[in-house]
N, C-alpha and C positions, 0 to 999 in steps of 0.2 A: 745477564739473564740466560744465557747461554747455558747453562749446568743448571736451571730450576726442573723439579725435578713435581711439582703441583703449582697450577696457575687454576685460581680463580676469578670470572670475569663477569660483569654484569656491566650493559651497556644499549644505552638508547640513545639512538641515531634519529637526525630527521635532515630533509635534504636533501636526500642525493636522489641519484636518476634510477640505481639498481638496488637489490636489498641485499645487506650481509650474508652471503652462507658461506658453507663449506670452502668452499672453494676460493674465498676471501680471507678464510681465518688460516688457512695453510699455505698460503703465499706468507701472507705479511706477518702473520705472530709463530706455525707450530712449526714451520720449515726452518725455523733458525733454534728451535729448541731441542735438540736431541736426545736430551736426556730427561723431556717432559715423560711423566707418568699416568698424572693424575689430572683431568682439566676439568672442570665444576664450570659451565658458561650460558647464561642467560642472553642475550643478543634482540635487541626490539630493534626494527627500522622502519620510518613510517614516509613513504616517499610517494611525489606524486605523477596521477598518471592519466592516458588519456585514450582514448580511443585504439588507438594504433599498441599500446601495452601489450607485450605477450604475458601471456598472467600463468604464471606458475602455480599447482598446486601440492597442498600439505605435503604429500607426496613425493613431488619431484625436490623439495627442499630437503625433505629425510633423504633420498637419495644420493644426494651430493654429499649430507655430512657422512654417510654408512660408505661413500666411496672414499673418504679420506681415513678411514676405520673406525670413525666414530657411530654406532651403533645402538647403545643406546641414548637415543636423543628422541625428540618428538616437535613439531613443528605446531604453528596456528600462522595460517593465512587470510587475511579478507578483505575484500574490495569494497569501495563503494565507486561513486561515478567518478570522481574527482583524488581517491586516494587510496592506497592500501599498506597497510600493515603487516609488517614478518614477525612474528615471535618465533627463536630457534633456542634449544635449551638443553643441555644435558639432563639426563632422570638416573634417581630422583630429581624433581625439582629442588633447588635447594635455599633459594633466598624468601624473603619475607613481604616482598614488595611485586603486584605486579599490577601495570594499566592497560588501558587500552585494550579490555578482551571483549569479544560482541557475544553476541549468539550462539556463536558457533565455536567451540571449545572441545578440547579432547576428551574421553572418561579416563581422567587421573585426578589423583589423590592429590592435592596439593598440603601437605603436611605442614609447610614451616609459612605458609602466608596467612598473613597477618592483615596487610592495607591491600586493596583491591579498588581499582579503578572503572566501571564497565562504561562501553561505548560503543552506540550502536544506530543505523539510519532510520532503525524498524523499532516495533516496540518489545521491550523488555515482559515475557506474559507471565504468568503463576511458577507454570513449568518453569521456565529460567532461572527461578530465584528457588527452588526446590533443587536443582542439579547444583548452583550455585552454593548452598548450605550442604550439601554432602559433597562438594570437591575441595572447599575451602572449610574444613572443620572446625578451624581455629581464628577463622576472620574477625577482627575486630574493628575493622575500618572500612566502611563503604561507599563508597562514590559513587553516583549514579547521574549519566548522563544520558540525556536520549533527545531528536527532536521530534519527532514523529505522531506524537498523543496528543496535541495541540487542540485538535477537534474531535477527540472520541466521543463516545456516546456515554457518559460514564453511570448511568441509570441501567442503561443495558447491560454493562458488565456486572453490576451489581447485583441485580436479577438474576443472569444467568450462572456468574463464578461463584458468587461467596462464600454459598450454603453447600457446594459439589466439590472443593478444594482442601486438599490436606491440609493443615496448620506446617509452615516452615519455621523451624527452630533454629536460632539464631542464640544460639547457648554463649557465645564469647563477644558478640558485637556490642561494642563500646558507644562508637561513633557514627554517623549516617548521614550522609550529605546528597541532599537528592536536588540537583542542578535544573530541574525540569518542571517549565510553570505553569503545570496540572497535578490535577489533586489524583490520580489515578495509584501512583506509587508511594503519596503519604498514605491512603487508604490503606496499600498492599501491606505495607510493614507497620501502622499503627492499630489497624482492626484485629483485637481478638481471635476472631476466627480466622484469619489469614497467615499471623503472623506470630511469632513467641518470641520478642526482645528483651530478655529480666534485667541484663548488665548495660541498657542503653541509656547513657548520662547525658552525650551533647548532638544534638540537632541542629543540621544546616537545613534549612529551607525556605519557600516563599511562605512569610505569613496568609495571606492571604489564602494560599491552600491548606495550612494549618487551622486557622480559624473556620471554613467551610466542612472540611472533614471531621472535625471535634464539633461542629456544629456549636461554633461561640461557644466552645469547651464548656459544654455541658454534657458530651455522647458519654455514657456509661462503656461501650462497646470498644473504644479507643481509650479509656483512662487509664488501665494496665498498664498498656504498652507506654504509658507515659508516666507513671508513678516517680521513675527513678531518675527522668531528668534535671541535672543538672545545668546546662547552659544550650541559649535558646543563639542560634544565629540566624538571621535571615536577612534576604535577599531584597527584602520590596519592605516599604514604610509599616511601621508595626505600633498599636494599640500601646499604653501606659500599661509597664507590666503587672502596677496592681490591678488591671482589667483580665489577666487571666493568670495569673500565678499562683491563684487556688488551686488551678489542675496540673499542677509540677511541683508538689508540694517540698522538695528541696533546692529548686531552682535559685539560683545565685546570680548567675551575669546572662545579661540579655544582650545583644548585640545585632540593632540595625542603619540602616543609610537614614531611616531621620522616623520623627511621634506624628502620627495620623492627630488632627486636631480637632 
């Protein structure tokens, strides 16, 4: 490897005590490459930490990789109590896969991603998923995790967001998996007014939020965004699906842990 002359690298760590930079990829990989040119490298470490942590920011990680002469690159860092996360990446960004992103994210283009993972202590709000649809243009795969909504007020959001909120357009999303057992973010992307899914076929969720939000799929306001699914997955015991397969009306395979009786 010694004479490569372009290394591309994509790589998620978890583990360790420090996080990947700079200063770890020129020891161990660029310092033996001499005649690298070209290096394309995506780098996630998610390690844990505690009090005593010196915490680095966006910042100080670009500095490390601009001191080994990588320049253009761009970083995402985040903490929570117990863990944080490094994303370090050459730009363009160039692979099609990225997790693990919270809140707080760069203003770049992400051109070539496709699956997308987000993860975060606090809640995911309108905003987020509006920057979210203009940085990832071409997303077709969303995961959503959050734990934080557990007790919102969800009458109140409804009142005050629905009617004062751009429509996010979601022109390429396939797929949508929302890991989270409130109904706040089926709302966000199955409501009309909130949300514009046309290519959306398969659905991960908790029934049970499914069924409150379609209001026993009967909501005219949520039937669009449902028109076009094809397979239903969920999380918690679900309804015989000739009980609501009128409002998915190409629906094929249902998939849950077991038939409410």
């Amino acid at each position: 490897m010694i004479n490569l002359e372009k290394l591309t690298l994509y790589i998620r760590i978890t583990d360790r005590s420090t996080f990947v930079d700079g200063t770890h990829l020129h020891k161990e990989i660029l310092m033996h490459m001499s005649q690298l040119h070209i290096f394309i490298f995506y780098i996630s470490t998610i390690i844990q930490i505690d009090d005593s942590f010196h915490r680095l920011s966006d910042n100080n990680i670009k500095k490390i990789f601009q001191n080994i002469g990588y320049y253009q690159t761009s970083c995402i860092v985040n903490y929570s109590r117990s863990k944080a996360i490094c994303h370090g990446f050459s730009l363009p960004f160039a692979f099609d896969h990225l997790e693990m992103i919270t809140n707080t994210f760069p203003t770049i283009i992400f051109h070539h991603v496709t699956y997308l993972k987000v993860f975060d202590d606090v809640e995911f709000k309108h905003d987020f998923f509006i920057r979210i649809a203009k940085a990832f243009p071409l997303l077709k795969h969303l995961t959503i995790i959050n734990k934080i909504l557990l007790f919102m007020d969800f009458d109140k959001y409804e009142a005050d967001y629905i009617q004062s909120c751009p429509i996010i357009q979601f022109s390429h999303l396939i797929s949508l998996d929302i890991m989270v057992q409130n109904r706040y973010y089926v709302e966000q992307f199955l409501l009309d007014t909130k949300a514009h899914v046309p290519r959306l076929i398969e659905l991960t969720l908790f029934y049970s939020n499914l069924k409150n939000v379609t209001k026993n799929f009967t909501r005219d306001a949520t039937r669009h965004n449902c028109a076009n699914i094809k397979r239903l997955i969920f999380y918690d015991p679900c309804d015989y699906p000739t009980k609501f397969n009128h409002y998915f009306p190409p629906l094929n395979i249902v998939s849950c842990p077991s038939i409410i009786s």
